[in-house]
C-alpha positions as CSV (number, residue, x, y, z in Angstrom):
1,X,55.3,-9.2,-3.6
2,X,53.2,-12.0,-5.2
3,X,49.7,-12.5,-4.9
4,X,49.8,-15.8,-4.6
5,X,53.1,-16.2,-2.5
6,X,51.1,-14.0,0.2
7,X,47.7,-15.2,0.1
8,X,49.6,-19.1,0.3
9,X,51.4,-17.5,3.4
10,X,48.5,-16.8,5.0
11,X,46.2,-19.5,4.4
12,X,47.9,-21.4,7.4
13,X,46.8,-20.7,10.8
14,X,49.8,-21.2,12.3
15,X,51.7,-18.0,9.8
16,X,47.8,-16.3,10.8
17,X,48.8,-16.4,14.7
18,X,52.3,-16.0,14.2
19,X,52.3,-12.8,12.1
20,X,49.4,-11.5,14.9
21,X,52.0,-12.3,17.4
22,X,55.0,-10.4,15.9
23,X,52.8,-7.3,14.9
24,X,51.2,-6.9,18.2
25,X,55.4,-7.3,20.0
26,X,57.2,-5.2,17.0
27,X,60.3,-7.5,17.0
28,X,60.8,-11.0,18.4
29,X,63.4,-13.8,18.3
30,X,62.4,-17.2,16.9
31,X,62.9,-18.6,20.0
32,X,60.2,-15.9,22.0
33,X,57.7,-16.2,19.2
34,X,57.9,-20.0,19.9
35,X,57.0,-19.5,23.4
36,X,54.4,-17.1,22.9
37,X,52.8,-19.0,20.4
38,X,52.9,-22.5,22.2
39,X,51.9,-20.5,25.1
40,X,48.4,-19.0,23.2
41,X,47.9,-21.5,21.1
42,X,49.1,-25.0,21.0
43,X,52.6,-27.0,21.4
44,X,54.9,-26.7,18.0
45,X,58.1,-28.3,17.4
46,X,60.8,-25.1,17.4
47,X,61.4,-26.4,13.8
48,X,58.1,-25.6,12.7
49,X,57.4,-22.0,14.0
50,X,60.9,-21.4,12.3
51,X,59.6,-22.8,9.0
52,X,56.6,-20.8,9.0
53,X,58.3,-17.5,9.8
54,X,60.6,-18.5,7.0
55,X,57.4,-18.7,4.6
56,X,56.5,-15.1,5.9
57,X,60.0,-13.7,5.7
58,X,59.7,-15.2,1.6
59,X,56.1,-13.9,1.3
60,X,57.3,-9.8,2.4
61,X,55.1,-10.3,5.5
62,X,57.8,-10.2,7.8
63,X,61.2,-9.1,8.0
64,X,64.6,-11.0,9.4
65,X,67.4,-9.3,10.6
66,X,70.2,-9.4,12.9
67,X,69.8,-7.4,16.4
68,X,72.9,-8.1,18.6
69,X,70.6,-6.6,21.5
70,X,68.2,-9.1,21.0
71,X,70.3,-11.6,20.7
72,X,70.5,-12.7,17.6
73,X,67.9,-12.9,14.5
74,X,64.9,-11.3,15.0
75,X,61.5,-11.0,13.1
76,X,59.9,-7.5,12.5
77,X,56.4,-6.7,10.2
78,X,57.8,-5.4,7.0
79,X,54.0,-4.6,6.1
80,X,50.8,-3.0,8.4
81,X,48.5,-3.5,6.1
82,X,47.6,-5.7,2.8
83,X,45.2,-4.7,-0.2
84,X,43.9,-7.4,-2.5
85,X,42.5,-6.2,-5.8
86,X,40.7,-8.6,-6.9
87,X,39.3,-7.4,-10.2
88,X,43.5,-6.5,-11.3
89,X,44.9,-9.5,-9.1
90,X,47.2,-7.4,-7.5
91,X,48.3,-6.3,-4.2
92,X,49.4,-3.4,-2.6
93,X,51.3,-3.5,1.2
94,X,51.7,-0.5,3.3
């Protein structure tokens, strides 16, 4: 996990409510966290919520797998919590 692959992650609102969204449901479809988000927050095109759970998947924020019960691919939180040392310039994820 890169310190600056994460903290670029998160500097969009839209990854922000999006990775608030899948930790507060544990797992979701691309398709239902589209709906919750445009439902909370504004209208996004489909493509771009998937773009920006891709970014998370790449930053180790969130985690994409295949759930046949779900239907499909869904997106879980790899991580709870982040640490950002700032004086080493590392971070650590639980």
């Amino acid at each position: 996990m890169e310190i600056s692959e994460v903290c670029s992650a998160l500097s969009n609102a839209t990854r922000l409510n999006l990775v608030s969204i899948v930790s507060d449901r544990g797992s979701l479809t691309s398709k239902r966290a589209h709906e919750l988000f445009t439902s909370q927050y504004e209208q996004r095109r489909r493509q771009s919520i998937h773009a920006a759970l891709k970014t998370l998947v790449e930053a180790e924020i969130l985690e994409k797998s295949y759930n046949r019960e779900d239907g499909g691919i869904v997106y879980t939180p790899e991580i709870s919590q982040l640490i950002i040392d700032l004086d080493s310039m590392t971070i650590e994820a639980n």
